[in-house]
Biotite code that builds the C-alpha atoms (Angstrom):
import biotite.structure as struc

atoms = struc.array([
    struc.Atom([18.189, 27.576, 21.174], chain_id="A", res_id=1, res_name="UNK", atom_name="CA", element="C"),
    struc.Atom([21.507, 28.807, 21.436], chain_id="A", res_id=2, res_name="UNK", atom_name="CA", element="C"),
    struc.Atom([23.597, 31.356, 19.874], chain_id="A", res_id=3, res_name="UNK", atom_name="CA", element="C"),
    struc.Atom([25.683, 28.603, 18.672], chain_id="A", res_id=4, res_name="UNK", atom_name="CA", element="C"),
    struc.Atom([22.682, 27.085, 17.166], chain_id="A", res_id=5, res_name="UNK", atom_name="CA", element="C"),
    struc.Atom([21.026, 30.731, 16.192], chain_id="A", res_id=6, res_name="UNK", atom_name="CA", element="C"),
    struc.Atom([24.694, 31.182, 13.949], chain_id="A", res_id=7, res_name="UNK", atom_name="CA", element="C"),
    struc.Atom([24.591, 28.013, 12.350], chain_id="A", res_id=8, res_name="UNK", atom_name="CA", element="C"),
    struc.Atom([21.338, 27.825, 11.145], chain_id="A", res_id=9, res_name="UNK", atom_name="CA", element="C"),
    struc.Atom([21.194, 31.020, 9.445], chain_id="A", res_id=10, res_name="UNK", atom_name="CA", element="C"),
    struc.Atom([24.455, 29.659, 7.769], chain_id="A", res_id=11, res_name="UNK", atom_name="CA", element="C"),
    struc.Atom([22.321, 26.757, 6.682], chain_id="A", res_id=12, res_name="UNK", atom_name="CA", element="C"),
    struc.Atom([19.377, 29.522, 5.821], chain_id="A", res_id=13, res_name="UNK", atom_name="CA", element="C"),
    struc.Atom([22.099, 31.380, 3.472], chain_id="A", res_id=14, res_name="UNK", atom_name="CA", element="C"),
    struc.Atom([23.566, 27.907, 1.738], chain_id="A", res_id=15, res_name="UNK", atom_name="CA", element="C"),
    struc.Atom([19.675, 27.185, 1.167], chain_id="A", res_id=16, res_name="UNK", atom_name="CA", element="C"),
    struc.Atom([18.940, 30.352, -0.500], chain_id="A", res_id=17, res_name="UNK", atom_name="CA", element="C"),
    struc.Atom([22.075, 30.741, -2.831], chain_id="A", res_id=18, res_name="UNK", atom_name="CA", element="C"),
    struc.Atom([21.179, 27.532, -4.439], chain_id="A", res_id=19, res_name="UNK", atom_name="CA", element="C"),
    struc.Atom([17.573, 28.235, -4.635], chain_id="A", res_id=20, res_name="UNK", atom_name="CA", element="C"),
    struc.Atom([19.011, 31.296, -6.590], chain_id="A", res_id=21, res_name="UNK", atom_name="CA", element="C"),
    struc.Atom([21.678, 29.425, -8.629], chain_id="A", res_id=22, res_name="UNK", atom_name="CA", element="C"),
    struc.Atom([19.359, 26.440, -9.559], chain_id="A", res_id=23, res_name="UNK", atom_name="CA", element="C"),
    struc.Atom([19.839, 26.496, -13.496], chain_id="A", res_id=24, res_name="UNK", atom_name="CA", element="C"),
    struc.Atom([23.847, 26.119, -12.638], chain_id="A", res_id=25, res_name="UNK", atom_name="CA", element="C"),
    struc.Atom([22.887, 23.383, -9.678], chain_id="A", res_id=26, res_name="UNK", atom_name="CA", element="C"),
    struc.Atom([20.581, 21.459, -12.198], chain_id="A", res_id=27, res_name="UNK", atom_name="CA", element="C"),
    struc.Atom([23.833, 21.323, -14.564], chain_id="A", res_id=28, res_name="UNK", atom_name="CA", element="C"),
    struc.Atom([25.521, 18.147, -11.983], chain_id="A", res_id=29, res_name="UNK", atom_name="CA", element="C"),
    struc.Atom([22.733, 15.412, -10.557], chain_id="A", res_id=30, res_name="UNK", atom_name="CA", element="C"),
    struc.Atom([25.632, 14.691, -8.043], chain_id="A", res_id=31, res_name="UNK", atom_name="CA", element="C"),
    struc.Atom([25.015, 18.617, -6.634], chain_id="A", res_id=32, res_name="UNK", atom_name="CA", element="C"),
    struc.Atom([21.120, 18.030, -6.661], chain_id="A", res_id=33, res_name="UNK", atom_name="CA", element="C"),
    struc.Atom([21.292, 14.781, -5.168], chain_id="A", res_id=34, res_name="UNK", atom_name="CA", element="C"),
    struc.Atom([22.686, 16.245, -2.468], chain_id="A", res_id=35, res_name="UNK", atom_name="CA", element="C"),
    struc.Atom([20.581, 19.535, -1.980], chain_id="A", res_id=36, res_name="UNK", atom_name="CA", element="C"),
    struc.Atom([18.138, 17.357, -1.712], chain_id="A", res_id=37, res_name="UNK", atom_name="CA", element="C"),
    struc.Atom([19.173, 15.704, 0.924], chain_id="A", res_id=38, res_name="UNK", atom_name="CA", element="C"),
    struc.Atom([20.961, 19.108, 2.722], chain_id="A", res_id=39, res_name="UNK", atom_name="CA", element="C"),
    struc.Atom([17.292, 20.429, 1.749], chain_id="A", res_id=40, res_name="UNK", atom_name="CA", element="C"),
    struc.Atom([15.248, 17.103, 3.709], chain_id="A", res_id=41, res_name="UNK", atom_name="CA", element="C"),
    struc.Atom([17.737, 18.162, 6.867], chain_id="A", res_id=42, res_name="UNK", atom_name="CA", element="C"),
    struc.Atom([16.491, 22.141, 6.827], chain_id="A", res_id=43, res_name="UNK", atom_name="CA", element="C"),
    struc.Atom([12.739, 20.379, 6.587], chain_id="A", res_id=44, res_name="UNK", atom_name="CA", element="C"),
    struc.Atom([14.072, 17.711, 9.823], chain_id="A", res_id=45, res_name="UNK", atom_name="CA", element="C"),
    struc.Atom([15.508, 21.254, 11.679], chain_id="A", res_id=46, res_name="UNK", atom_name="CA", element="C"),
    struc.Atom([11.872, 23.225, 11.012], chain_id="A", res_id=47, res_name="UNK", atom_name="CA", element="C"),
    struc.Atom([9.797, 20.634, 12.288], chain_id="A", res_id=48, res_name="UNK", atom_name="CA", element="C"),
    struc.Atom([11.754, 19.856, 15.520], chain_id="A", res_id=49, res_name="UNK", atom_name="CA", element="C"),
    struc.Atom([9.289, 20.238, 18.000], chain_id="A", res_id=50, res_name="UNK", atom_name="CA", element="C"),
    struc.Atom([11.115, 21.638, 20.568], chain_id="A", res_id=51, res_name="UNK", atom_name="CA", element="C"),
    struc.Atom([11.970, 24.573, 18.571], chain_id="A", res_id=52, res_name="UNK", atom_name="CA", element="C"),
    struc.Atom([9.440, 24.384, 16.098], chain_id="A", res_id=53, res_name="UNK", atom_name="CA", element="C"),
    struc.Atom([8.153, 28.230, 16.077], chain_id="A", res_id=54, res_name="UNK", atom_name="CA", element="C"),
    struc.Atom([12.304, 29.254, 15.917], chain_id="A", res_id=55, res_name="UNK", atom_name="CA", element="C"),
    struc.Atom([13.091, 27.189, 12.978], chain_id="A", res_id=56, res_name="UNK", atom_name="CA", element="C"),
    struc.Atom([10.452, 28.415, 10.735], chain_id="A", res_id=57, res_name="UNK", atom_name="CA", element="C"),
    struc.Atom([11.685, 32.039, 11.051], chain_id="A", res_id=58, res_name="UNK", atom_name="CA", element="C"),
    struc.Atom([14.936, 30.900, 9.996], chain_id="A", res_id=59, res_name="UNK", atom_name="CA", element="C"),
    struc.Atom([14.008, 28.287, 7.058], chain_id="A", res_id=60, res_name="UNK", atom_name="CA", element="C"),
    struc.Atom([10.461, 29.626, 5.910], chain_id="A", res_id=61, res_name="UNK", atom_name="CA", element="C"),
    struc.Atom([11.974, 32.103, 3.009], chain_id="A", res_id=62, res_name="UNK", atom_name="CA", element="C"),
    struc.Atom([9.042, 34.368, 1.250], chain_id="A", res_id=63, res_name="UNK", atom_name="CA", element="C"),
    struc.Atom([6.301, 33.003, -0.062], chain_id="A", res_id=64, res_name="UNK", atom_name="CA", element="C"),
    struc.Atom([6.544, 35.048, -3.247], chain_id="A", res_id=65, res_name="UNK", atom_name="CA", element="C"),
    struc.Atom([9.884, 33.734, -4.027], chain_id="A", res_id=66, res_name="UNK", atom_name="CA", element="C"),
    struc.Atom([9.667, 30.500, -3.119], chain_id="A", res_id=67, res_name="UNK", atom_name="CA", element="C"),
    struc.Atom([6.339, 29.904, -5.468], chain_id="A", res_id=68, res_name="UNK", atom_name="CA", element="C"),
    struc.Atom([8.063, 31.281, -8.181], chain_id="A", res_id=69, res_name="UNK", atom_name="CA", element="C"),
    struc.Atom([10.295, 28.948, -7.682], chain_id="A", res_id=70, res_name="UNK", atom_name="CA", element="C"),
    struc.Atom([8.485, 26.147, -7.286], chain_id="A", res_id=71, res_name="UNK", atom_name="CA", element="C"),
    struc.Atom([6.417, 27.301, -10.957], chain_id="A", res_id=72, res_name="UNK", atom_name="CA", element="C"),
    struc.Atom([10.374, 27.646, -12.619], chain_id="A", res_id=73, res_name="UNK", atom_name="CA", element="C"),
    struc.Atom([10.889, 23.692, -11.574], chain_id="A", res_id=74, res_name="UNK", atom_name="CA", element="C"),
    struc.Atom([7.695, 22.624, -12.578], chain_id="A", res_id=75, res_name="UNK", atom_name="CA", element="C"),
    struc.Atom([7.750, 24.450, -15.961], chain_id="A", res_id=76, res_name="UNK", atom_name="CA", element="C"),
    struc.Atom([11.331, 22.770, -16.776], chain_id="A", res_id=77, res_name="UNK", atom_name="CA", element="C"),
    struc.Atom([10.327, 19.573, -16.186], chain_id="A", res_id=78, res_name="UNK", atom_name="CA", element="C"),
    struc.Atom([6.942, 20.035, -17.768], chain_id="A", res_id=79, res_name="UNK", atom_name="CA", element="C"),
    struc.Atom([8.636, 20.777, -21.162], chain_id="A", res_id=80, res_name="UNK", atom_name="CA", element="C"),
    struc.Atom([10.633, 17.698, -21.017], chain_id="A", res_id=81, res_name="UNK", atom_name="CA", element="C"),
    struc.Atom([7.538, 15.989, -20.536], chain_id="A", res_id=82, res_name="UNK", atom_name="CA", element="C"),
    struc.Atom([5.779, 17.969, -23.174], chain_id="A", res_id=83, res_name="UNK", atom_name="CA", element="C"),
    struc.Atom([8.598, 17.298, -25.802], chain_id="A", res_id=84, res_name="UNK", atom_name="CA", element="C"),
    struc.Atom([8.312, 13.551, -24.962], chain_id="A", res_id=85, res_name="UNK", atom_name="CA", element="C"),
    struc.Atom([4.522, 13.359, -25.703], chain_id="A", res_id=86, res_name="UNK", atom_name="CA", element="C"),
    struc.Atom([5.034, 15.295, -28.610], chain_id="A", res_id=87, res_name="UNK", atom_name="CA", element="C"),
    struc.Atom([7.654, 13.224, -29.841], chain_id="A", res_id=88, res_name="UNK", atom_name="CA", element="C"),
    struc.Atom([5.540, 9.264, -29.308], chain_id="A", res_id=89, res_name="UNK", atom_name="CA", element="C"),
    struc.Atom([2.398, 11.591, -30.365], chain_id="A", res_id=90, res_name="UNK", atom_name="CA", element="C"),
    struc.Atom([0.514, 11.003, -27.247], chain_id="A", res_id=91, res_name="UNK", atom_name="CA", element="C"),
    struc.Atom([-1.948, 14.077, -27.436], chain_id="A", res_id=92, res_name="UNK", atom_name="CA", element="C"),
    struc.Atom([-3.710, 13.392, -24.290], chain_id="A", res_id=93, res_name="UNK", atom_name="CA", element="C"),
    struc.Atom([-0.287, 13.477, -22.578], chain_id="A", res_id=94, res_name="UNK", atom_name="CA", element="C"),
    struc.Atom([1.038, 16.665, -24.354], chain_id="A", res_id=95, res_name="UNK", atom_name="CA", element="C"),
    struc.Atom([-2.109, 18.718, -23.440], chain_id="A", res_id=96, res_name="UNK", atom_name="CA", element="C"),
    struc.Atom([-1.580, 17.735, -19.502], chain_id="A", res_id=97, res_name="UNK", atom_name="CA", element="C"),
    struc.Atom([2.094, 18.540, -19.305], chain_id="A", res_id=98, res_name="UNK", atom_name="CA", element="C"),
    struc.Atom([1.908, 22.188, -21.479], chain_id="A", res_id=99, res_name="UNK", atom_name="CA", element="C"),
    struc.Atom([1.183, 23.930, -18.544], chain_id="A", res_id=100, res_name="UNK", atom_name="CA", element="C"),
    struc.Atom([4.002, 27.017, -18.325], chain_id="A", res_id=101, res_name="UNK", atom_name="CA", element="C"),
    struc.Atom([5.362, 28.977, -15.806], chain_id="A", res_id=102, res_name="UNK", atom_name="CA", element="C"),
    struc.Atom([3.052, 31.565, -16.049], chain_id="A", res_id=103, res_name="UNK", atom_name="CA", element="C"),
    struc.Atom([0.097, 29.070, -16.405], chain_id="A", res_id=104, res_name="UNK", atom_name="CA", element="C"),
    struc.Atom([1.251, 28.221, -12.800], chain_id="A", res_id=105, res_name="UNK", atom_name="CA", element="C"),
    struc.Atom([2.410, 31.042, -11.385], chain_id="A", res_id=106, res_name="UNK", atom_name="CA", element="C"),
    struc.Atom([-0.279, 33.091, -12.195], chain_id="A", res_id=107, res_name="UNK", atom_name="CA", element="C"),
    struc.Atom([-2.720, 30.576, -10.334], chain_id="A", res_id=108, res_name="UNK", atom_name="CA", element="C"),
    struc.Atom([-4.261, 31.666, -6.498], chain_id="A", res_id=109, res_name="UNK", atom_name="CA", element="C"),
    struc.Atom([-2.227, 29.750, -4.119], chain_id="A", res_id=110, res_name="UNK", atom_name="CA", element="C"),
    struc.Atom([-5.454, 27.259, -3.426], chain_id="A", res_id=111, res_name="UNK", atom_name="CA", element="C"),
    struc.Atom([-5.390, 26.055, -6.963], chain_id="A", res_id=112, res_name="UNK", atom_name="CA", element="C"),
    struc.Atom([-1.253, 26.052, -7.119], chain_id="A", res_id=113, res_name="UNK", atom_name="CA", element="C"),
    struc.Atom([-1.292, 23.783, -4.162], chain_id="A", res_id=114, res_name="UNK", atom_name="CA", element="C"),
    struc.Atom([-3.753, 21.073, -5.810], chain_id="A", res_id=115, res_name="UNK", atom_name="CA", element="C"),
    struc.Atom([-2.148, 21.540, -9.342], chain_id="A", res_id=116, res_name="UNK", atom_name="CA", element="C"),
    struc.Atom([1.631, 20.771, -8.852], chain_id="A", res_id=117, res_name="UNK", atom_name="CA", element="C"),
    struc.Atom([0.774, 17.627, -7.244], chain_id="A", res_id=118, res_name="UNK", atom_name="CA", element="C"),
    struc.Atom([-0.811, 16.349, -10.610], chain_id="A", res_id=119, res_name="UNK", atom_name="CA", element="C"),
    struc.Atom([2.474, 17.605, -12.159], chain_id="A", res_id=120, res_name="UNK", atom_name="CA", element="C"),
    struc.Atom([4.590, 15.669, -10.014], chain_id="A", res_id=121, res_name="UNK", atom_name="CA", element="C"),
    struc.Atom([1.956, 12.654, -10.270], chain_id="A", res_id=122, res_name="UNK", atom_name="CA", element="C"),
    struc.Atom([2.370, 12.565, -14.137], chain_id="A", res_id=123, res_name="UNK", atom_name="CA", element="C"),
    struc.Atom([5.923, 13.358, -14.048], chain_id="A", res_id=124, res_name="UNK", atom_name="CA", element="C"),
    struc.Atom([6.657, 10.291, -11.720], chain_id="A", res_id=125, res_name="UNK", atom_name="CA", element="C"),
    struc.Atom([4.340, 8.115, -13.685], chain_id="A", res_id=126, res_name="UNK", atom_name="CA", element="C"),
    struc.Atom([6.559, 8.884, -16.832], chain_id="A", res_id=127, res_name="UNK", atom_name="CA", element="C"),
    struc.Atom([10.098, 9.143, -15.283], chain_id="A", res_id=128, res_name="UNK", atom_name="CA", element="C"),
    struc.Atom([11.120, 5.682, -16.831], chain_id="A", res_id=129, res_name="UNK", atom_name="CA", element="C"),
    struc.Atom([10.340, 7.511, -20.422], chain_id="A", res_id=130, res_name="UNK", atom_name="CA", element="C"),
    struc.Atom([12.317, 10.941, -19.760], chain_id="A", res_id=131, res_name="UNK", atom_name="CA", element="C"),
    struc.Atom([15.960, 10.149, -19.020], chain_id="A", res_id=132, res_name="UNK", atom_name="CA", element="C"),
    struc.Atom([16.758, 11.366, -22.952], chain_id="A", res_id=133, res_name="UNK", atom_name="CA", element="C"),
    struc.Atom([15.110, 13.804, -22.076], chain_id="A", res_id=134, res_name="UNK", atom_name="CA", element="C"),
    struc.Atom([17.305, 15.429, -19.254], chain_id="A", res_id=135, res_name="UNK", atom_name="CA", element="C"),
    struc.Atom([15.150, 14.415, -16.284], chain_id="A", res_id=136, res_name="UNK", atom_name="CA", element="C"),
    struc.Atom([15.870, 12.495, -13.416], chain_id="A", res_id=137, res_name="UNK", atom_name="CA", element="C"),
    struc.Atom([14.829, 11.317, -9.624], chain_id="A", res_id=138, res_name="UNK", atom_name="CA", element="C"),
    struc.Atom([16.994, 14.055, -7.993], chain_id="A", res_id=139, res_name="UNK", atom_name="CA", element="C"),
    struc.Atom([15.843, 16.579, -10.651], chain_id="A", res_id=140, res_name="UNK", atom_name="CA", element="C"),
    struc.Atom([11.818, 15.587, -9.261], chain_id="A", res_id=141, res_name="UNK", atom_name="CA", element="C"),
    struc.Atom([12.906, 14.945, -6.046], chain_id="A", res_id=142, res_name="UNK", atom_name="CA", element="C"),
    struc.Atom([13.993, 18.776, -5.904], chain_id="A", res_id=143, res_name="UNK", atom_name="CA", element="C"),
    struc.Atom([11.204, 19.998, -7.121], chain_id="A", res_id=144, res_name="UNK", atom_name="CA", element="C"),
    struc.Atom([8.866, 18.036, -4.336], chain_id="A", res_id=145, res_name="UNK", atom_name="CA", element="C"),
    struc.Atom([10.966, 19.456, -1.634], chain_id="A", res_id=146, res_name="UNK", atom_name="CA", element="C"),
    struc.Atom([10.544, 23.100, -3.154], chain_id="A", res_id=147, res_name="UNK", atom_name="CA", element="C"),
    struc.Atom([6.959, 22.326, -2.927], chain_id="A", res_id=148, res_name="UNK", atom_name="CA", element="C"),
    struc.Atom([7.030, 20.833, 0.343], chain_id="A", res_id=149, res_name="UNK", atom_name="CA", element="C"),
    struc.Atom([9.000, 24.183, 1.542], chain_id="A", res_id=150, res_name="UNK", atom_name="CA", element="C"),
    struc.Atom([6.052, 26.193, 0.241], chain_id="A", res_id=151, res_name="UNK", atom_name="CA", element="C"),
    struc.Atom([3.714, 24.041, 1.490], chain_id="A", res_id=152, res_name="UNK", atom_name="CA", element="C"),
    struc.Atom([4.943, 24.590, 4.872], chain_id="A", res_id=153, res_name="UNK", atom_name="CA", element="C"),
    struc.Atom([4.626, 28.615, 4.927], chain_id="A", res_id=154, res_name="UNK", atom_name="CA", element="C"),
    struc.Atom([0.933, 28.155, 3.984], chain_id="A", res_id=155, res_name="UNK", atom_name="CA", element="C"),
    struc.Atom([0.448, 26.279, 6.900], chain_id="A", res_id=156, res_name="UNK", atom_name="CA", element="C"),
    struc.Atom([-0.270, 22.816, 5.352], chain_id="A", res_id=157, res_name="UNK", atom_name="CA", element="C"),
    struc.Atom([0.978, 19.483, 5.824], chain_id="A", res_id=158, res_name="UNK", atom_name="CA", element="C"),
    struc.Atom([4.548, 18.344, 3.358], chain_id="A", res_id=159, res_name="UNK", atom_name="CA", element="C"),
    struc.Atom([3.652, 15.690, 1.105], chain_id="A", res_id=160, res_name="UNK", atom_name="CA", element="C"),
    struc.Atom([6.851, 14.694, -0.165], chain_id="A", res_id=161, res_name="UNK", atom_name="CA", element="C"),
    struc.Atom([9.640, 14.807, 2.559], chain_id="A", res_id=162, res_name="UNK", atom_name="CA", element="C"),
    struc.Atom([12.167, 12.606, 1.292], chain_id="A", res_id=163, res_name="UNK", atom_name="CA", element="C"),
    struc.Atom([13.974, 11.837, 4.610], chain_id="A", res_id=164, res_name="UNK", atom_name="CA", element="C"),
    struc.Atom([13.011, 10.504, 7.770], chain_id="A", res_id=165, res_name="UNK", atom_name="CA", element="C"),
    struc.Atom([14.976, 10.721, 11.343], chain_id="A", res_id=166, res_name="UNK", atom_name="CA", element="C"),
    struc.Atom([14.002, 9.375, 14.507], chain_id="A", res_id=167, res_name="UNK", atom_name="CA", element="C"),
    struc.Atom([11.891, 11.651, 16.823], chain_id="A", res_id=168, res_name="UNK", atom_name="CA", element="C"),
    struc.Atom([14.246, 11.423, 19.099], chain_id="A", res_id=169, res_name="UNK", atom_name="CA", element="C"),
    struc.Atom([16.883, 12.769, 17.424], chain_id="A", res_id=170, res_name="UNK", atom_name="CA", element="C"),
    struc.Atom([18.085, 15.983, 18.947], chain_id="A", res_id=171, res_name="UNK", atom_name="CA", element="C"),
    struc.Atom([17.912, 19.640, 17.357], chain_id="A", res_id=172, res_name="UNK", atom_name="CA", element="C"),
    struc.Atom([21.884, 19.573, 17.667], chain_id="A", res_id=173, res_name="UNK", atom_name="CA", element="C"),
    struc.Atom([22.055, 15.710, 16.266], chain_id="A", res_id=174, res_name="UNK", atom_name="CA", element="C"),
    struc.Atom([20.668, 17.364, 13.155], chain_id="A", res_id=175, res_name="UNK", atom_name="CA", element="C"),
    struc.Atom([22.211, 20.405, 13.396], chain_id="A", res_id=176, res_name="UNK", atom_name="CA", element="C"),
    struc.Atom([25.497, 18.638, 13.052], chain_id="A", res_id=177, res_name="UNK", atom_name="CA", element="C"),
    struc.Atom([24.590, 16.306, 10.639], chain_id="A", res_id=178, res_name="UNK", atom_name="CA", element="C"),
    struc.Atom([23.642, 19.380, 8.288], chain_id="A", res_id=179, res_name="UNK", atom_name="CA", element="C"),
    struc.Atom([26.998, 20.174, 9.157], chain_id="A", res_id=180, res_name="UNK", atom_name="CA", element="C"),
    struc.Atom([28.975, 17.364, 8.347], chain_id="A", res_id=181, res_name="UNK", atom_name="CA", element="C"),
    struc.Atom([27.006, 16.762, 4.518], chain_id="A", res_id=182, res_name="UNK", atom_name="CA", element="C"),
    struc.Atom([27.930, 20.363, 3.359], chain_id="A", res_id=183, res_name="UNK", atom_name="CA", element="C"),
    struc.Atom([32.047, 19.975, 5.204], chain_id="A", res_id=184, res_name="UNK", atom_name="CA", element="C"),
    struc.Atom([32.464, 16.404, 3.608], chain_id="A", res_id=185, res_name="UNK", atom_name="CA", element="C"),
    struc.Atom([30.153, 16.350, 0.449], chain_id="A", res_id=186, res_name="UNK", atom_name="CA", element="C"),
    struc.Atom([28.718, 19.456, -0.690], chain_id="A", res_id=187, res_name="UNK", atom_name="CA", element="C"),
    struc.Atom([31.909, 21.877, -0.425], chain_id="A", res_id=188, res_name="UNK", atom_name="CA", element="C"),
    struc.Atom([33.514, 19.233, -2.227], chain_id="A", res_id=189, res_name="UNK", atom_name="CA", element="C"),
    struc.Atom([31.033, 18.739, -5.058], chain_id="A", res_id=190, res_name="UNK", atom_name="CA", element="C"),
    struc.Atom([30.930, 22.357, -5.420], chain_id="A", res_id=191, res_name="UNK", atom_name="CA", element="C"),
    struc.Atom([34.759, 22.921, -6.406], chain_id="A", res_id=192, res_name="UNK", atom_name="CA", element="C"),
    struc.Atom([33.910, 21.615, -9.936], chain_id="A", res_id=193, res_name="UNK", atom_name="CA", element="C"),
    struc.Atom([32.168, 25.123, -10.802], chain_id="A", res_id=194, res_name="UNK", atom_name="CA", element="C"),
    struc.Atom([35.624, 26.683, -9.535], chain_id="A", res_id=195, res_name="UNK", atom_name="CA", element="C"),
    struc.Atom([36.330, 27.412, -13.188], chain_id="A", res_id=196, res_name="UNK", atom_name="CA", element="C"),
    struc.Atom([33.206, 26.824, -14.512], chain_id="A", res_id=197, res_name="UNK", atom_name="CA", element="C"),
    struc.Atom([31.193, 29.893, -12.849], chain_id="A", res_id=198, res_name="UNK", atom_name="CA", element="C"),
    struc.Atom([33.595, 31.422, -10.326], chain_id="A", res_id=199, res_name="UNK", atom_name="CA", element="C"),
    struc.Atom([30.837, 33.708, -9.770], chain_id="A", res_id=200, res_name="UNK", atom_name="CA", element="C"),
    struc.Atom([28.219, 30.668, -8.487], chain_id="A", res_id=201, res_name="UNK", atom_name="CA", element="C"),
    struc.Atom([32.006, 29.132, -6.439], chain_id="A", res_id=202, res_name="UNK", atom_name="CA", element="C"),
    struc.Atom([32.145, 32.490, -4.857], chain_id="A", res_id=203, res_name="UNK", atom_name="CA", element="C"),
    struc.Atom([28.902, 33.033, -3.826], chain_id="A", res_id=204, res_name="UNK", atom_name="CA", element="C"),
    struc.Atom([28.402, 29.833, -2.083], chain_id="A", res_id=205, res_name="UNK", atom_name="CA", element="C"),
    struc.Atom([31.710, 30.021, 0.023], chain_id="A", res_id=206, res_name="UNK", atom_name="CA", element="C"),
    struc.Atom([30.556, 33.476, 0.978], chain_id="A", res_id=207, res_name="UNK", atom_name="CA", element="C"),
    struc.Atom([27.005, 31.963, 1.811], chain_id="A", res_id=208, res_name="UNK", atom_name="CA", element="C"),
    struc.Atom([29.197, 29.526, 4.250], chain_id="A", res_id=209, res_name="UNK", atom_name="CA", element="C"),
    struc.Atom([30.341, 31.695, 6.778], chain_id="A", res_id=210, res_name="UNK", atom_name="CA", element="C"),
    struc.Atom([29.112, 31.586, 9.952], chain_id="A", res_id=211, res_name="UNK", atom_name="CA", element="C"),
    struc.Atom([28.638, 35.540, 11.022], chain_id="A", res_id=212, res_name="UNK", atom_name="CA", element="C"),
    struc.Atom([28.539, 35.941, 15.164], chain_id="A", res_id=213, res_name="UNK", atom_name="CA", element="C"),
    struc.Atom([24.527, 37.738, 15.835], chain_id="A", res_id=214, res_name="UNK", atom_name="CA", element="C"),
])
């Protein structure tokens, strides 16, 4: 790998992180998750690039503490949409499985976290058709499977939701530069509607943008 390459992925590393830490203002436009997800399914494509496998995951692994937590934060919003929906159609059975709360989750050893949050996204899927009044959408569970997938991965197990294939014999600079091009011609574009709306959160991410010479 490069320098060129070295530069441009710890761009990419920087983008990833300041919307893992701005995801209550992402979550505000399905447009701007719709495509993290698919800017995040790219960073997954980069890590598990054979040839530079062991080089990737330094860049894109982010801690495990943080990265949990934020996988319990997703889980627990969409879990009280769920909640609220059983609640609301009096399905008791279907209230008691989806009031699990952040801490519930959180606060579990990371065996039982990795076997729970499946059966969270399993009844969340199996009731998306239900929850649209509700403020929850594809991208919105599609986000939280590629948290999961991203914490999945620094544990040393296998993804289970990677949204995106590419052919293996795509390059590490084909993708590379198609991680590029989404953020130049989508996701700087998307993000000029918070210009006004949170200047802090349209800072940040142009900031997060530069590429800094190692």
């Amino acid at each position: 790998m490069n320098k060129k390459q070295i530069n441009r992925i710890e761009m990419f590393r920087a983008v990833h992180t300041l919307l893992n830490n701005y995801n209550d203002v992402v979550s505000q436009a399905p447009i701007l998750v719709e495509t993290k997800n698919q800017f995040d399914a790219l960073l997954l494509q980069i890590e598990e690039s054979e040839a530079n496998q062991k080089e990737a995951q330094i860049y894109l692994s982010g801690d495990k503490i943080a990265l949990k937590r934020l996988v319990a934060e997703k889980a627990d919003i969409l879990n009280d949409a769920l909640e609220a929906y059983a609640n609301v159609n009096g399905d008791v059975d279907l209230f008691n499985e989806a009031s699990k709360t952040f801490s519930d989750l959180y606060r579990l050893r990371n065996e039982d976290f990795i076997s729970t949050i499946p059966k969270q996204i399993k009844l969340l899927e199996a009731n998306l058709e239900n929850l649209s009044d509700y403020l929850v959408n594809e991208p919105l569970l599609t986000d939280l499977k590629n948290s999961f997938d991203n914490f999945l991965a620094i544990n040393g197990k296998p993804r289970q939701y990677l949204i995106r294939s590419i052919e293996a014999t795509s390059t590490l600079e084909e993708l590379l530069a198609e991680t590029q091009q989404l953020l130049d011609t989508r996701m700087d574009k998307i993000v000029t509607v918070f210009k006004n709306k949170d200047p802090k959160f349209f800072k940040s991410y142009h900031a997060s943008r530069r590429i800094v010479d190692a």
